[in-house]
PQR file with spaces between the fields and no chain letter, atoms N, CA, C, O and H, PARSE charges and radii, in Angstrom:
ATOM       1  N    UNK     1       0.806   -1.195    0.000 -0.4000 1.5000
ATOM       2  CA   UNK     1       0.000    0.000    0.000 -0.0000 2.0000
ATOM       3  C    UNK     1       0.845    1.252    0.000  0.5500 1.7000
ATOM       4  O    UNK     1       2.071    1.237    0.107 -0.5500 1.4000
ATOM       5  N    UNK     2       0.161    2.254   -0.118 -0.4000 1.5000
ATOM       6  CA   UNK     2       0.717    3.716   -0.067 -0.0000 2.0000
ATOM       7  C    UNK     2       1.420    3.759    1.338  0.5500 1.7000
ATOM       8  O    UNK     2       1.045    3.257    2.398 -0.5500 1.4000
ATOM       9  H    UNK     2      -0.835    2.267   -0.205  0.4000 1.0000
ATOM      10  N    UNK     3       2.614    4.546    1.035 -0.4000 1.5000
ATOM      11  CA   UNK     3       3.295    4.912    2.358 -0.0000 2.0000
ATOM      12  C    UNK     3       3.957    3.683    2.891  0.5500 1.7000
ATOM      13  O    UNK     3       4.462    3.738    4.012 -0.5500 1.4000
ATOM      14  H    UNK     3       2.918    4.953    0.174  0.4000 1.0000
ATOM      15  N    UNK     4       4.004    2.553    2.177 -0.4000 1.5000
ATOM      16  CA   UNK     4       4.827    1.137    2.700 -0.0000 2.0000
ATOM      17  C    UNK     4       5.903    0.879    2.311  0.5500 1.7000
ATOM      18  O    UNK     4       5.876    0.983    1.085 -0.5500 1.4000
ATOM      19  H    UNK     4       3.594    2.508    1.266  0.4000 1.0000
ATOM      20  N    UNK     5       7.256    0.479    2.787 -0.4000 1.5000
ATOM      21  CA   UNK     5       7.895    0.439    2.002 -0.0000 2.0000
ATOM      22  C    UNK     5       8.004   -1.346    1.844  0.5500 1.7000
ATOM      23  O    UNK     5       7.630   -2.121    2.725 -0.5500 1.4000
ATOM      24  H    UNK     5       7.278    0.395    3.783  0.4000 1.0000
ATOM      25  N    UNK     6       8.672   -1.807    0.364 -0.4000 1.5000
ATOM      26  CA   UNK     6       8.549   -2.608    0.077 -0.0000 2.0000
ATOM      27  C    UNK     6       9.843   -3.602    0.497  0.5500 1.7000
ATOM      28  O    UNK     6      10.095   -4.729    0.069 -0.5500 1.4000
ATOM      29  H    UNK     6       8.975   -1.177   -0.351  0.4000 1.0000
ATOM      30  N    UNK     7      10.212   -3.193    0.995 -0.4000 1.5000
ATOM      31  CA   UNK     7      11.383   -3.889    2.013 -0.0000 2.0000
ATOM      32  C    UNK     7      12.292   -3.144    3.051  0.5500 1.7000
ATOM      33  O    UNK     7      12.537   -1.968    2.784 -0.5500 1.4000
ATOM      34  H    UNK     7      10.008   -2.278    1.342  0.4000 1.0000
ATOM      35  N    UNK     8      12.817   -3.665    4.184 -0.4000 1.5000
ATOM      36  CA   UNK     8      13.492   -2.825    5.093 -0.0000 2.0000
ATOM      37  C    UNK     8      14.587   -2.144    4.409  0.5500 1.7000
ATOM      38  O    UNK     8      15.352   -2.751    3.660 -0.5500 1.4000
ATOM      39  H    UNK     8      12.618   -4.621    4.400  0.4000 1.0000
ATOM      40  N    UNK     9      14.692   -0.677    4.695 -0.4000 1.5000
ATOM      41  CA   UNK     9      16.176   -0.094    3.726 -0.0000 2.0000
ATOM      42  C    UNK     9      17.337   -1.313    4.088  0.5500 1.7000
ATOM      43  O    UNK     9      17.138   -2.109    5.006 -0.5500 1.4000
ATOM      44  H    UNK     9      14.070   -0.184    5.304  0.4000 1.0000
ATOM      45  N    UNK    10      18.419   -1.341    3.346 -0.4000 1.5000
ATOM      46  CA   UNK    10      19.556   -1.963    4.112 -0.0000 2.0000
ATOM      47  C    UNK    10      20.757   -0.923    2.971  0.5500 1.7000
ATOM      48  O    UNK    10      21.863   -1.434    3.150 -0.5500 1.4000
ATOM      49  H    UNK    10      18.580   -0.695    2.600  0.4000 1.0000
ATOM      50  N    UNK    11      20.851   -0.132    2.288 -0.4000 1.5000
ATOM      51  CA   UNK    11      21.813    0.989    1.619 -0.0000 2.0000
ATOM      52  C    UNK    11      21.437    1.958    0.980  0.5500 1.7000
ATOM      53  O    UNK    11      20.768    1.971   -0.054 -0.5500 1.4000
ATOM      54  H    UNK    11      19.953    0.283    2.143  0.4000 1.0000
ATOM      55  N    UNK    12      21.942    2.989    1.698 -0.4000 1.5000
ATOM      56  CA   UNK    12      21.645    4.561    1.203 -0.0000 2.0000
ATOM      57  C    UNK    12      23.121    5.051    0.438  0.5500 1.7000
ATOM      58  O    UNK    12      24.206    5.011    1.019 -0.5500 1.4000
ATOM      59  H    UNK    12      22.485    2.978    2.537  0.4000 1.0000
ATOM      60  N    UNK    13      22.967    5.438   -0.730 -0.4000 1.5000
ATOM      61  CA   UNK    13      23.269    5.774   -1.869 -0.0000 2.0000
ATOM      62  C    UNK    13      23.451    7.296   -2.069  0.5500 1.7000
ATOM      63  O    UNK    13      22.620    7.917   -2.731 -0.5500 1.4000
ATOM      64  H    UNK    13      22.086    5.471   -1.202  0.4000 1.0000
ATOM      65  N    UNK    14      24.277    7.774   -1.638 -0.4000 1.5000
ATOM      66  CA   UNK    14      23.745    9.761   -2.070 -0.0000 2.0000
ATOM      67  C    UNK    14      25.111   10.432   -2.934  0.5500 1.7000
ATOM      68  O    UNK    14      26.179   10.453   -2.323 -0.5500 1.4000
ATOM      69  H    UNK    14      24.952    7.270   -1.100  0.4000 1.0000
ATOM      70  N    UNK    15      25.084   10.774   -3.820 -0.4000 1.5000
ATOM      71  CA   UNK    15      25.848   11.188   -5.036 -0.0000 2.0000
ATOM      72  C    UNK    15      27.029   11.891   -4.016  0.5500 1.7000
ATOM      73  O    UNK    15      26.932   12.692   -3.086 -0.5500 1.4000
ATOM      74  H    UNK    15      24.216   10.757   -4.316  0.4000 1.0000
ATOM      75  N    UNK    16      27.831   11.411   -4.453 -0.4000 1.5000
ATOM      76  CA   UNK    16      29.266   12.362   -3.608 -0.0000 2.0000
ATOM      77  C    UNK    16      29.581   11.273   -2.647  0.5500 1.7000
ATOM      78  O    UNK    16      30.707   11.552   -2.234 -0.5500 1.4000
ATOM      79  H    UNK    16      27.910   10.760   -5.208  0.4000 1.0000
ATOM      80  N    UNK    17      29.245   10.361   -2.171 -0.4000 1.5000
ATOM      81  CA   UNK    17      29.203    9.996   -0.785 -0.0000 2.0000
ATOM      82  C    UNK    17      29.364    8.076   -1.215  0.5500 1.7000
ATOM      83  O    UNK    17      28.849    7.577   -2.215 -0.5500 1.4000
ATOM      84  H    UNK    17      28.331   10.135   -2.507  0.4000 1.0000
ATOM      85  N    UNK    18      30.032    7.449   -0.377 -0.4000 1.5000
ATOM      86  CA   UNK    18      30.391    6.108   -0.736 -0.0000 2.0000
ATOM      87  C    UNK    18      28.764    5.657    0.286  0.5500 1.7000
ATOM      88  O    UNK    18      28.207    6.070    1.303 -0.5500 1.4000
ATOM      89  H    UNK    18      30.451    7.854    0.436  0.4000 1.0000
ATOM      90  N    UNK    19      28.572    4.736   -0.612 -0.4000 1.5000
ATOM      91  CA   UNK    19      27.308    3.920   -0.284 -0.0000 2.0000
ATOM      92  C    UNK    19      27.012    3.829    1.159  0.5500 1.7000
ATOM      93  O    UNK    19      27.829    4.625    1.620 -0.5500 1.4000
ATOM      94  H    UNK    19      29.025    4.400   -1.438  0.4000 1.0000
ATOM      95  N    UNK    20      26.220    3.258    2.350 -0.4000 1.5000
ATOM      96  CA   UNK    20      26.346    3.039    3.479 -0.0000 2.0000
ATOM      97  C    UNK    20      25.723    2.419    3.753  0.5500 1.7000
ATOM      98  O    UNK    20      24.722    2.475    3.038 -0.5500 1.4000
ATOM      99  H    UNK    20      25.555    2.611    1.976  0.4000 1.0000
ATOM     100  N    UNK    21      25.628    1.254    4.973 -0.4000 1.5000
ATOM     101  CA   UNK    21      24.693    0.608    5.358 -0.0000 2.0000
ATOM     102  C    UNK    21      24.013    1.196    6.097  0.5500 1.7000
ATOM     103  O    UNK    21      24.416    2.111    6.815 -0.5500 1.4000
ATOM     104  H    UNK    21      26.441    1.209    5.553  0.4000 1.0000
ATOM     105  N    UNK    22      22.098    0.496    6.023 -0.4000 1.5000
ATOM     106  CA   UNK    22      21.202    1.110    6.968 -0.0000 2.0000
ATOM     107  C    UNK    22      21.416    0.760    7.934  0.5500 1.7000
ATOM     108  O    UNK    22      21.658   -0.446    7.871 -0.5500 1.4000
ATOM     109  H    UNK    22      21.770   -0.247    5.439  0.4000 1.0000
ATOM     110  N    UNK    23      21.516    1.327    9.423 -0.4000 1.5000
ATOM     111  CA   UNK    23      22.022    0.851   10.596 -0.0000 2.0000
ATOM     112  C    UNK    23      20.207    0.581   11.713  0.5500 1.7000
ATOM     113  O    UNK    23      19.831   -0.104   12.665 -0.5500 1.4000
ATOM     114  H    UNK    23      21.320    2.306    9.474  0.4000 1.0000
ATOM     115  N    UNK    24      19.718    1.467   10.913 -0.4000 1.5000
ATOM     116  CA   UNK    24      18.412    1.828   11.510 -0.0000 2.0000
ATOM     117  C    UNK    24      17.460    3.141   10.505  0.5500 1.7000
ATOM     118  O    UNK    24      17.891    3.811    9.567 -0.5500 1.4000
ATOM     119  H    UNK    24      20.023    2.023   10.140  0.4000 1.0000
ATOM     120  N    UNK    25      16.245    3.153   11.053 -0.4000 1.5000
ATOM     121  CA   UNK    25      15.204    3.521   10.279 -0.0000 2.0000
ATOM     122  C    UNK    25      13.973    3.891   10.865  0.5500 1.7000
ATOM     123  O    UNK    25      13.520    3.206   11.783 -0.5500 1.4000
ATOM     124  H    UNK    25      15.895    2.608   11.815  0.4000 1.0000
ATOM     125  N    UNK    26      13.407    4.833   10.475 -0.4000 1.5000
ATOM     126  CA   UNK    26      11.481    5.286   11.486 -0.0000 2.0000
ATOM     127  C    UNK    26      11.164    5.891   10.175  0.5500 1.7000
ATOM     128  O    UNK    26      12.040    6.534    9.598 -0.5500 1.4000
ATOM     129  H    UNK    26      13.774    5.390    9.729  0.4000 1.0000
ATOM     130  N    UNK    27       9.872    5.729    9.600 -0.4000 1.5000
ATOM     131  CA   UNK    27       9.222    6.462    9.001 -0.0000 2.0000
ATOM     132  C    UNK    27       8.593    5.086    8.055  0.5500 1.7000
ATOM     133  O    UNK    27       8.567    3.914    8.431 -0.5500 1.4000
ATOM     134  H    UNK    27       9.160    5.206   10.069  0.4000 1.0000
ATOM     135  N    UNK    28       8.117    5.629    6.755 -0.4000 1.5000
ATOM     136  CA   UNK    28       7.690    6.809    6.532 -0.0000 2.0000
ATOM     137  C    UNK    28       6.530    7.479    7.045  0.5500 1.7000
ATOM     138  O    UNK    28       5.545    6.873    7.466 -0.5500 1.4000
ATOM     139  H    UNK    28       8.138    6.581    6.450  0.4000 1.0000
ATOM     140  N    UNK    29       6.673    9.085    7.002 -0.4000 1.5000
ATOM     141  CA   UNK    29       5.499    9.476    7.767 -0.0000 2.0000
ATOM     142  C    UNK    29       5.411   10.682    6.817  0.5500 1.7000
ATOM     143  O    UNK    29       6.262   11.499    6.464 -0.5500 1.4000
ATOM     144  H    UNK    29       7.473    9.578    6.660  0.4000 1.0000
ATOM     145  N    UNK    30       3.621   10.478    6.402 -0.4000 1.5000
ATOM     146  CA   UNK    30       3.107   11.197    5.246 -0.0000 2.0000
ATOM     147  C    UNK    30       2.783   12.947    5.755  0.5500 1.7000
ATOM     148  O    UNK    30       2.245   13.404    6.764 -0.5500 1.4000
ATOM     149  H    UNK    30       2.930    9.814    6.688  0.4000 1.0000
ATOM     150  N    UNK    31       3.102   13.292    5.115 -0.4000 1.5000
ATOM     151  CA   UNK    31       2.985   14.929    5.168 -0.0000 2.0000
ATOM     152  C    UNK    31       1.974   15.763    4.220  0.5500 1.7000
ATOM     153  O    UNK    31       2.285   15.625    3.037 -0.5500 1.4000
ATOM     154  H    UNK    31       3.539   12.921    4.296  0.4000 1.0000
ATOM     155  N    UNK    32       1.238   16.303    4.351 -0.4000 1.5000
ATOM     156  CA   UNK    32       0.379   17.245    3.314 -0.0000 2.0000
ATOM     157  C    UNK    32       1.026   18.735    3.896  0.5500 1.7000
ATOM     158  O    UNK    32       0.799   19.388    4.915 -0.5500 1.4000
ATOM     159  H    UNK    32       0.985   16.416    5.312  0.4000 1.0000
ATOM     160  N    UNK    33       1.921   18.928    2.760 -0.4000 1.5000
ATOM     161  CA   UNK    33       2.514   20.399    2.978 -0.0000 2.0000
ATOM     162  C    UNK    33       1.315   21.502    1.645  0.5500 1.7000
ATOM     163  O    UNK    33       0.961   21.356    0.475 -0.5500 1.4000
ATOM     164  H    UNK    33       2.105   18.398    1.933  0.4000 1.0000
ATOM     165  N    UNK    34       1.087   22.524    2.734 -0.4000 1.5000
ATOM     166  CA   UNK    34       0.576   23.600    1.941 -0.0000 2.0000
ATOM     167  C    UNK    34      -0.972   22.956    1.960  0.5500 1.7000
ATOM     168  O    UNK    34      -1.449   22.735    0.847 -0.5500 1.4000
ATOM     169  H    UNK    34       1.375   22.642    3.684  0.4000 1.0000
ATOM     170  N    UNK    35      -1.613   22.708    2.865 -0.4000 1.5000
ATOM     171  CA   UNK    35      -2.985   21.883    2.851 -0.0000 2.0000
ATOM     172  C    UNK    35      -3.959   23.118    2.679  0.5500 1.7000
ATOM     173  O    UNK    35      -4.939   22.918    1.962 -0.5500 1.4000
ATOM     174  H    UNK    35      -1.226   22.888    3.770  0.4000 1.0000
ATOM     175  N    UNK    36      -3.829   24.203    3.172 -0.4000 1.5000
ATOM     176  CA   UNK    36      -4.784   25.390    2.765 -0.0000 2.0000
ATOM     177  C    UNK    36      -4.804   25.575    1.182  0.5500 1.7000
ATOM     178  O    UNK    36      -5.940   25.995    0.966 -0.5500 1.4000
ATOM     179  H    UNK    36      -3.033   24.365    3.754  0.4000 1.0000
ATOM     180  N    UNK    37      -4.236   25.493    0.144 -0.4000 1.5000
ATOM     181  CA   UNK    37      -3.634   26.301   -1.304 -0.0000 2.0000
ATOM     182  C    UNK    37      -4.798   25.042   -1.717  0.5500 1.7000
ATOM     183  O    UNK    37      -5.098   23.904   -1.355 -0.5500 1.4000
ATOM     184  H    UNK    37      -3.313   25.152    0.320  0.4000 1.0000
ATOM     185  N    UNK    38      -5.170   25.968   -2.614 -0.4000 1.5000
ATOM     186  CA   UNK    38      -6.170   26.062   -3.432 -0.0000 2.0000
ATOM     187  C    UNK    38      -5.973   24.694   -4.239  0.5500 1.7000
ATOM     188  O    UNK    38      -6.960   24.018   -4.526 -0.5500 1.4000
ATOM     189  H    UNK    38      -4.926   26.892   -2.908  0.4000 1.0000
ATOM     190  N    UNK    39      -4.943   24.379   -4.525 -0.4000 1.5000
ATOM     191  CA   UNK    39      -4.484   23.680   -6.044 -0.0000 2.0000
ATOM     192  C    UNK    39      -4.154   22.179   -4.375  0.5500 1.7000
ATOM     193  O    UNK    39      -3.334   21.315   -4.685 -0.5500 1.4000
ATOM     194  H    UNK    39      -4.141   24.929   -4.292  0.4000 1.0000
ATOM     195  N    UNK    40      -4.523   22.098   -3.507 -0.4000 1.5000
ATOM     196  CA   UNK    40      -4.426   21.254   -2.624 -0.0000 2.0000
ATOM     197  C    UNK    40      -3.050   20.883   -1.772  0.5500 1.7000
ATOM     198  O    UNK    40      -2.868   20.058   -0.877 -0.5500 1.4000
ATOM     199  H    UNK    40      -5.189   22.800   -3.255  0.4000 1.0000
ATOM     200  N    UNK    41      -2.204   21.777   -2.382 -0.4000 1.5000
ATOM     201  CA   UNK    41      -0.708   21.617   -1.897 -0.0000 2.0000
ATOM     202  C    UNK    41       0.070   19.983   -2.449  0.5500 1.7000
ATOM     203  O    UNK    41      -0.328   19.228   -3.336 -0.5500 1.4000
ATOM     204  H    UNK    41      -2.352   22.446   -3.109  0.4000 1.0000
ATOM     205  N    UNK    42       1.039   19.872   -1.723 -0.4000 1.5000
ATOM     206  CA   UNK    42       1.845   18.985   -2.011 -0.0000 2.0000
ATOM     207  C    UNK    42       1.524   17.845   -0.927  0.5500 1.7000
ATOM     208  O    UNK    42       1.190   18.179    0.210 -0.5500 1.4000
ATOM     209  H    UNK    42       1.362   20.486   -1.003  0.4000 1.0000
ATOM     210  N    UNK    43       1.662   16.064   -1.412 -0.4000 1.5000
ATOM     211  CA   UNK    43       1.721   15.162   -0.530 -0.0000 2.0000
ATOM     212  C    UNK    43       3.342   14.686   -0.703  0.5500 1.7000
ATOM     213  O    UNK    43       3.958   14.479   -1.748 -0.5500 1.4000
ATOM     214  H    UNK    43       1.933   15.793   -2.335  0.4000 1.0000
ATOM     215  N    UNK    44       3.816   14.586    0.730 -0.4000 1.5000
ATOM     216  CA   UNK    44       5.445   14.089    0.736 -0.0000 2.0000
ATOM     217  C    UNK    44       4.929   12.962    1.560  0.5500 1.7000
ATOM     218  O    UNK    44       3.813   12.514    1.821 -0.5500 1.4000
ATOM     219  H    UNK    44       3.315   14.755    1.579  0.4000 1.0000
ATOM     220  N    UNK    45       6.386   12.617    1.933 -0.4000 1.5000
ATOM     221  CA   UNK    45       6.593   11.055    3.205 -0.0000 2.0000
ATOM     222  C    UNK    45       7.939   11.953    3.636  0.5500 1.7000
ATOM     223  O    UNK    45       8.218   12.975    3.008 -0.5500 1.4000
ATOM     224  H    UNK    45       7.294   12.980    1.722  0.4000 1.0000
ATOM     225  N    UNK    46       8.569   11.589    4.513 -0.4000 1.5000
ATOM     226  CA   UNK    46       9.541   12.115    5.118 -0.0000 2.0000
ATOM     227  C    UNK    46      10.159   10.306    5.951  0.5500 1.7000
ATOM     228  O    UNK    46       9.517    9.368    6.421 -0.5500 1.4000
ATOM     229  H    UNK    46       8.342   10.759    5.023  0.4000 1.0000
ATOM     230  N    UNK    47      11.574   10.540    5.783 -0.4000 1.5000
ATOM     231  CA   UNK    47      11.950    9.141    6.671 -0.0000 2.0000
ATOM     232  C    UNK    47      13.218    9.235    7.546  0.5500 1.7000
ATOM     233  O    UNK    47      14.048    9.799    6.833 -0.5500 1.4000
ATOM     234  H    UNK    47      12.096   11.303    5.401  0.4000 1.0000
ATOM     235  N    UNK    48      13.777    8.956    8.750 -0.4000 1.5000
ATOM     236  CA   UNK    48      14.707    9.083    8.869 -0.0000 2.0000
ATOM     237  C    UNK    48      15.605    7.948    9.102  0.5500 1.7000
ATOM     238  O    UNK    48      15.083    7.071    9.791 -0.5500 1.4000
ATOM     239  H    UNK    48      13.103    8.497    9.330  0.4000 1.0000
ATOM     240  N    UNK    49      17.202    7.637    8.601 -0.4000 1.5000
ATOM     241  CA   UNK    49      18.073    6.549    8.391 -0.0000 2.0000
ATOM     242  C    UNK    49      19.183    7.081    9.098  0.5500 1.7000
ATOM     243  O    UNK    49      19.594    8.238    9.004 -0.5500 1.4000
ATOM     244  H    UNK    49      17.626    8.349    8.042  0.4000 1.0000
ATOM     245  N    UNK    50      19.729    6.020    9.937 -0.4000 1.5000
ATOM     246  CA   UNK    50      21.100    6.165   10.340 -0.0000 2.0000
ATOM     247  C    UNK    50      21.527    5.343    9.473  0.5500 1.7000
ATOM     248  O    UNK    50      20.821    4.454    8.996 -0.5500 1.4000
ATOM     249  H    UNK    50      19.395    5.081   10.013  0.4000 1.0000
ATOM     250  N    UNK    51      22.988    5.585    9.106 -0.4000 1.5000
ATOM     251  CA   UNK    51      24.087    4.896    8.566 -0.0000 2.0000
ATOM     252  C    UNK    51      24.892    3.850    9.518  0.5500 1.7000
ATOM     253  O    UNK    51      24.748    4.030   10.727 -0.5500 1.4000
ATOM     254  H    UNK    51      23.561    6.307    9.493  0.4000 1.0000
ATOM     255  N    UNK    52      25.536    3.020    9.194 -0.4000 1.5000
ATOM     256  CA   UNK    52      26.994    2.412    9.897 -0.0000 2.0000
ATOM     257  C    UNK    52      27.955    2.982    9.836  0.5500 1.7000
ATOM     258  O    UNK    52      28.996    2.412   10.163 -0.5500 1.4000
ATOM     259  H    UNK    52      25.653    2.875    8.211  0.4000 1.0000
ATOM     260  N    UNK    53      27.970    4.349    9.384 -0.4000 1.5000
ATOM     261  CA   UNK    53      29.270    4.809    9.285 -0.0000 2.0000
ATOM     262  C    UNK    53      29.211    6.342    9.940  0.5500 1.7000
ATOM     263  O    UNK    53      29.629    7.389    9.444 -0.5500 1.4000
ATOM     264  H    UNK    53      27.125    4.812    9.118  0.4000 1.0000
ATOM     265  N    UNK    54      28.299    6.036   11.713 -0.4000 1.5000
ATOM     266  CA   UNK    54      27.636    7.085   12.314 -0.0000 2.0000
ATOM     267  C    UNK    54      26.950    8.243   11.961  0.5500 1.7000
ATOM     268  O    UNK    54      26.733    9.161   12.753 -0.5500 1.4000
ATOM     269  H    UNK    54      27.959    5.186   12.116  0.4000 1.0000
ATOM     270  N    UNK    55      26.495    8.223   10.428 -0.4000 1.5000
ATOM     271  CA   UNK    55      25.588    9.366   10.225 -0.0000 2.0000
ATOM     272  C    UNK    55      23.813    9.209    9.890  0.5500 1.7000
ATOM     273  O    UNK    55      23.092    8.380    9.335 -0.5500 1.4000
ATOM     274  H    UNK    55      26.672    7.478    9.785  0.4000 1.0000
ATOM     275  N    UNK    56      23.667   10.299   10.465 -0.4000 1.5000
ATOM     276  CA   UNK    56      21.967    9.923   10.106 -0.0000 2.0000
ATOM     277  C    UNK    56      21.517   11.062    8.951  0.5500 1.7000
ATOM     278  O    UNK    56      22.156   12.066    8.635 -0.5500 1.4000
ATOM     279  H    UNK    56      24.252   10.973   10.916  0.4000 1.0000
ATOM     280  N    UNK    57      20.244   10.609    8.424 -0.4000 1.5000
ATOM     281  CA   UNK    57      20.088   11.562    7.395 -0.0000 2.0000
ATOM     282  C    UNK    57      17.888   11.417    7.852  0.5500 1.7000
ATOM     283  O    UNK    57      17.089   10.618    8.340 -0.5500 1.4000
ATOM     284  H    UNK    57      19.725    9.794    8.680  0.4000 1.0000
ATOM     285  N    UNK    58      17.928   12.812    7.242 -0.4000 1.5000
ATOM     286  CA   UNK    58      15.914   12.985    6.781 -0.0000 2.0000
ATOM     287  C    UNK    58      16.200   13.045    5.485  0.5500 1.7000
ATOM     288  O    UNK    58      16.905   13.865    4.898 -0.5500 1.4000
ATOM     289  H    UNK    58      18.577   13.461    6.846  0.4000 1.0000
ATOM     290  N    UNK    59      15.372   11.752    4.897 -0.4000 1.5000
ATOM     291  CA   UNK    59      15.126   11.540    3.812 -0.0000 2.0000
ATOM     292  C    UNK    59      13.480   12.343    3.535  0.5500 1.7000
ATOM     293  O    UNK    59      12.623   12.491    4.407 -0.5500 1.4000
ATOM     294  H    UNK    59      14.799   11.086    5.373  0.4000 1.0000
ATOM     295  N    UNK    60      13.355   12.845    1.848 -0.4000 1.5000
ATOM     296  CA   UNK    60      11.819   12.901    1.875 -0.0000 2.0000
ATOM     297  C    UNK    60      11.825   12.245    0.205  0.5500 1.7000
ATOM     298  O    UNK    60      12.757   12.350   -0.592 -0.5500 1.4000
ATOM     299  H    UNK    60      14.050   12.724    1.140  0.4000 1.0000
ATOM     300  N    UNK    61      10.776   11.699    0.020 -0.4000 1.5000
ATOM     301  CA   UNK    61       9.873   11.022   -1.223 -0.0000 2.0000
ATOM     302  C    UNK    61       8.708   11.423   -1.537  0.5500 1.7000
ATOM     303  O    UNK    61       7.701   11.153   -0.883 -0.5500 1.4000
ATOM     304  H    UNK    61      10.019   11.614    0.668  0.4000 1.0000
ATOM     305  N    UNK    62       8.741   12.357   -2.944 -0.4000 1.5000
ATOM     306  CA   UNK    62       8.100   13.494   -3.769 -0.0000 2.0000
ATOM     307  C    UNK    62       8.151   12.507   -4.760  0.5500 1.7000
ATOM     308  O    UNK    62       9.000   11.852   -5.365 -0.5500 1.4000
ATOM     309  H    UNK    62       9.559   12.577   -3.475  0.4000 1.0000
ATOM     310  N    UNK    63       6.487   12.683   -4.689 -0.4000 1.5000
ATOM     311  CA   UNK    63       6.242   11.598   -6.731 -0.0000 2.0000
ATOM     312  C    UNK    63       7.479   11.037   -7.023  0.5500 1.7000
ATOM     313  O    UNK    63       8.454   11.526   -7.593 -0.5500 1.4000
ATOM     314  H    UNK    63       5.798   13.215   -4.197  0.4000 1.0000
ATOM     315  N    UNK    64       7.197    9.382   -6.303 -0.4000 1.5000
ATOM     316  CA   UNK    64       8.515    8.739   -6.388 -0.0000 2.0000
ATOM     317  C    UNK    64      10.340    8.846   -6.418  0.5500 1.7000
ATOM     318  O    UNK    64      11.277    8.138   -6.788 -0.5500 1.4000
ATOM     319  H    UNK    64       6.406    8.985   -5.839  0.4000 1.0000
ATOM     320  N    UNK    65      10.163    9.997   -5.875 -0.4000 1.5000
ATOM     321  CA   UNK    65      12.081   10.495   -5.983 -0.0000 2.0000
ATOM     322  C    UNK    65      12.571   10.434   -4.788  0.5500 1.7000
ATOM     323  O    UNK    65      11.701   10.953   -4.090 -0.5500 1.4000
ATOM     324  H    UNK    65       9.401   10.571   -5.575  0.4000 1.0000
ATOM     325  N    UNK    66      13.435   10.119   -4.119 -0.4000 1.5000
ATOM     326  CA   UNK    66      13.988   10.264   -2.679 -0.0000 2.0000
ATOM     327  C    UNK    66      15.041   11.672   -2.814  0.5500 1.7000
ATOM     328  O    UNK    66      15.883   11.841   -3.696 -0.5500 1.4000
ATOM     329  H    UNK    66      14.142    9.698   -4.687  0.4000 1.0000
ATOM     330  N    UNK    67      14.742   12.550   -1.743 -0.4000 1.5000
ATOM     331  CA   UNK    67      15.984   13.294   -2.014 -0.0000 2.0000
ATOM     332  C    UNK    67      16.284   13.828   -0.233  0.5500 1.7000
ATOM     333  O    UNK    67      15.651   13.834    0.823 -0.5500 1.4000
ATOM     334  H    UNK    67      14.058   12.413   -1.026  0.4000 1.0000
ATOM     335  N    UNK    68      17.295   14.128   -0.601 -0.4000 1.5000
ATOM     336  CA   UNK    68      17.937   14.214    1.504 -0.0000 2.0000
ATOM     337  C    UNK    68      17.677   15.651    1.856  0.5500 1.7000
ATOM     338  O    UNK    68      18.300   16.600    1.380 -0.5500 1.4000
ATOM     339  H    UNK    68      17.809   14.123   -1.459  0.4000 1.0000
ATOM     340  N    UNK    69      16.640   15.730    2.787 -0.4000 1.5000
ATOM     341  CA   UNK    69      16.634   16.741    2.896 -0.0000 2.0000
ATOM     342  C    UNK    69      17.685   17.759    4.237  0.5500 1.7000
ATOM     343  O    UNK    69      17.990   18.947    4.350 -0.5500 1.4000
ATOM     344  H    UNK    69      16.135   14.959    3.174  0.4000 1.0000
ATOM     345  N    UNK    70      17.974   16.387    5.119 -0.4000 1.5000
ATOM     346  CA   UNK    70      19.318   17.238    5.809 -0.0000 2.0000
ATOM     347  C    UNK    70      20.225   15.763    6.531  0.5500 1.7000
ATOM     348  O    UNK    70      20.065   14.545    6.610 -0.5500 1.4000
ATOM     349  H    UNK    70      17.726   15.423    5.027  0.4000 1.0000
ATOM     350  N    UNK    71      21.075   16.653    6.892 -0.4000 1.5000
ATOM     351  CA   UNK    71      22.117   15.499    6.951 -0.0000 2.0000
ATOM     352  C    UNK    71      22.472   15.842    8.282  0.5500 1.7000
ATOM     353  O    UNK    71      22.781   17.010    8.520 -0.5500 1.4000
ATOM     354  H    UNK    71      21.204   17.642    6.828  0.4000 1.0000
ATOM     355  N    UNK    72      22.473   14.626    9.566 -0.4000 1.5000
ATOM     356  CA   UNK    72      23.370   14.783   10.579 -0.0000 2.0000
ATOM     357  C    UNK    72      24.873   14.018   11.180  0.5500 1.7000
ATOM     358  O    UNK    72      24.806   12.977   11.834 -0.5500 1.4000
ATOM     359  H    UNK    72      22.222   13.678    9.373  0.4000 1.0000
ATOM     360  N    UNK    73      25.717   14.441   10.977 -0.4000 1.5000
ATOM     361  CA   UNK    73      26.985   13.597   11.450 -0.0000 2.0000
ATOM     362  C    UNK    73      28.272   14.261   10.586  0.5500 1.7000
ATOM     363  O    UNK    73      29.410   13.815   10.735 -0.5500 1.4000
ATOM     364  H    UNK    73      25.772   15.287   10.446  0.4000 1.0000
């Protein structure tokens, strides 16, 4: 279903950056940004992943795309 993911992460991938294992994971958790706007606003998911290589990241997923929206470590 919507908002499921279809298997537990186990590698996050981010351009610049050597691959990493998922160490851990919470989400996804669906967001309706801009719910007042007329045109109905935007639906996201938001997720957050630690790495094995001590960093964590907020992921978000926009009409199928993952992109990072911040990075901690």
């Amino acid at each position: 279903g919507r908002l499921e993911l279809s298997a537990d992460p186990a590698l996050l991938s981010v351009r610049g950056r050597r691959p990493a294992g998922v160490s851990g994971w919470a989400g996804p958790w669906p967001v309706l940004e801009r719910w007042w706007a007329r045109d109905g606003g935007r639906r996201i998911a938001r997720m957050q992943v630690t790495t094995d290589d001590g960093h964590a990241w907020l992921l978000l997923v926009d009409r199928g795309e993952w992109w990072v929206e911040a990075h901690y470590g």
